[in-house]
N, C-alpha and C positions, 0 to 999 in steps of 0.2 A: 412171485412176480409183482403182485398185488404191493406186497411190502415194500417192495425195492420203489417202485413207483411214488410212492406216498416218500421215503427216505432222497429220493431226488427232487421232487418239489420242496419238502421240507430247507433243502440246502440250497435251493434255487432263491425259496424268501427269505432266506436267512443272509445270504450274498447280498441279496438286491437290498436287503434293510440297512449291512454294513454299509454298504457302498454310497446309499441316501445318506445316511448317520454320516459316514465321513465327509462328504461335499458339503453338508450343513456345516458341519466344522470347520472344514476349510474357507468356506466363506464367512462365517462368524469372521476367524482369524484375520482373513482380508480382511473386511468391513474394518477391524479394530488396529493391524498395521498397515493396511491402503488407503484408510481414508484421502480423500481425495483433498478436503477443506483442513483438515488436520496439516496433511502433510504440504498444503499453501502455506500456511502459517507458520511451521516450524521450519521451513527451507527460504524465504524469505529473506532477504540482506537488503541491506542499503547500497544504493551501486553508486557508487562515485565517478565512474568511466565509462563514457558508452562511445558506439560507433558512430558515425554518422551519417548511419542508413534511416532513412524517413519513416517515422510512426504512421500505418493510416490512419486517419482519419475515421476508420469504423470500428477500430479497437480504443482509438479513444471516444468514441462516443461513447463506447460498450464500458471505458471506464468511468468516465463522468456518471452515466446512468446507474452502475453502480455505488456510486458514490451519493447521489442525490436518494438513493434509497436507506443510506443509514438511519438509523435510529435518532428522533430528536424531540424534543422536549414540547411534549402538548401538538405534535405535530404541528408545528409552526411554521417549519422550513425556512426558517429566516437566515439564510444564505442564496450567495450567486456564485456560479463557476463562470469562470471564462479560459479560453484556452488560445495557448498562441504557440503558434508552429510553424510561424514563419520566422526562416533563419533570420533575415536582412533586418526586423523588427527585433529580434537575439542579440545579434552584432552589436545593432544602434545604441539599444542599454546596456549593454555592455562599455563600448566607447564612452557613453556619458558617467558611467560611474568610474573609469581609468582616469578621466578627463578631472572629474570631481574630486580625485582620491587624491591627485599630486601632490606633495609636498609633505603627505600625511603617513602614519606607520599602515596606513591601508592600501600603499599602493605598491608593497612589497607584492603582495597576491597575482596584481597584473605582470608580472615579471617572470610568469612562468610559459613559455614559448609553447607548448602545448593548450593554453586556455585560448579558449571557444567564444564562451558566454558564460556568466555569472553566475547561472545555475546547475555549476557542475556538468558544464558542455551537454545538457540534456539536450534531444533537439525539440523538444514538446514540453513545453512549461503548464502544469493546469493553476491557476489562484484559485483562491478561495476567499472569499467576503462573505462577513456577518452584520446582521443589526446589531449591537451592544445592546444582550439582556440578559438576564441570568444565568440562561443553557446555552447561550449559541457558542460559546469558545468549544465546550464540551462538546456543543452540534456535530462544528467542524471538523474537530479532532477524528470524531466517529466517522464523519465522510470521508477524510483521509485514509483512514484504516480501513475501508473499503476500496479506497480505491488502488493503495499499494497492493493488497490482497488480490486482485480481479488484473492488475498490470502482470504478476507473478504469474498467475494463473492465463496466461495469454501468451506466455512467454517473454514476457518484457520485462527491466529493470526499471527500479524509479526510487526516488528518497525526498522527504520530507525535508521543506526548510522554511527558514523564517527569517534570517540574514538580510539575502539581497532584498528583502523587503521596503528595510530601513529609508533605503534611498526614496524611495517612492515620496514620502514626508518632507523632502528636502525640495528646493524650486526649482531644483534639476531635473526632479524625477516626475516633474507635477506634469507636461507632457505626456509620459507614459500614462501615469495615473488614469489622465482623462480620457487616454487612448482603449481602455478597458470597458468603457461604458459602462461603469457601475451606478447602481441604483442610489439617491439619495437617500443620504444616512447609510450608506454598508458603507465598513473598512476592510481592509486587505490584512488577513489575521495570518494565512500560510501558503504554501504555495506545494504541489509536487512537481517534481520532475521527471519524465518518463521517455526510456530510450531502450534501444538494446544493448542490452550490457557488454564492456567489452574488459570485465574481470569477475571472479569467481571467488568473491573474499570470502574468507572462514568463517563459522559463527563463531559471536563470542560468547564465553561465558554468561550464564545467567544466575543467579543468586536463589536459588530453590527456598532457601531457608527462611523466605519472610513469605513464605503461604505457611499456614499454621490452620489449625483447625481448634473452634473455638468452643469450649462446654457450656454448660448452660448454670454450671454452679457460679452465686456470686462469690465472689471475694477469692477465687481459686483463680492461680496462673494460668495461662494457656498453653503454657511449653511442659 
């Protein structure tokens, strides 16, 4: 009886150990195919088409804030966001740039019955302005990358542009310009655009073969 006793316990921690051992594993596994930041990054697209259901206001703060948090050089922060989510102020530059573009091979674009506003019908445009110094392009860059990441991760579509910018430079655009409040000395370097998406494009292609790993011998190839 004795023995039988001691041979059930025996199998009772022997169960219980398998069964710890497997949920480690199994979460290992999650942790390494669920990541949660992983899988924002790798499902991630450019969205070119959204609805025209109204972003809050609290998911874009939550992305601006993300955004001001990137990484930047000597922590300088020498960038300004501003954001504009009113349609009627959408429309208006838009109109000024169809207005600007006539007679030009640029106003083939406004001919398409479906456009909105210039930036890709988003209804949330965030800019982005930097001081001109060494790191701030690179600043900005990194803010954007935050903050397409945190729009995904919210559920929201958004894409990076630099285009409708252009106008801004022109004495059409010098209205809007100064309608942004920007601080002396920043320029307007990019801009995102952030909505909900209303397509599901595929990814593309990525070129795996230019990460390489590099030895420490000189004068030896790295391939």
């Amino acid at each position: 009886m004795k023995r039988l006793f001691i041979a059930a316990m025996a199998l009772i921690m022997a169960t219980s150990c398998c069964q710890k051992a497997e949920q480690t594993c199994q979460k290992e596994c999650c942790e390494k195919e669920c990541n949660p930041v992983i899988e924002t990054i790798m499902s991630r697209r450019s969205i070119r088409k959204y609805t025209d259901q109204a972003v809050p206001r609290e998911l874009l703060n939550q992305i601006a804030e993300c955004g001001i948090n990137a990484p930047n050089g000597m922590n300088a922060q020498q960038w300004e966001v501003r954001i504009v989510d009113n349609p009627e102020w959408l429309k208006s530059i838009t109109e000024a740039q169809r207005k600007a573009a006539e007679g030009t091979p640029m106003a083939k674009q406004f001919e398409d019955p479906a456009l909105k506003n210039v930036f890709r019908n988003a209804p949330a445009v965030i800019f982005i302005a930097h001081k001109p110094g060494p790191c701030t392009q690179v600043d900005c860059g990194l803010m954007a990358g935050n903050m397409v990441l945190s729009a995904k991760s919210l559920g929201l579509g958004s894409i990076v542009m630099m285009g409708p910018l252009g106008f801004f430079s022109r004495p059409e655009g010098e209205p809007f310009l100064k309608s942004l409040g920007l601080s002396e000395g920043y320029q307007l370097l990019l801009c995102v655009g952030v909505g909900y998406a209303d397509e599901e494009p595929a990814a593309r292609p990525r070129n795996k073969e230019v990460i390489k790993y590099v030895g420490f011998q000189i004068g030896r190839s790295c391939a």
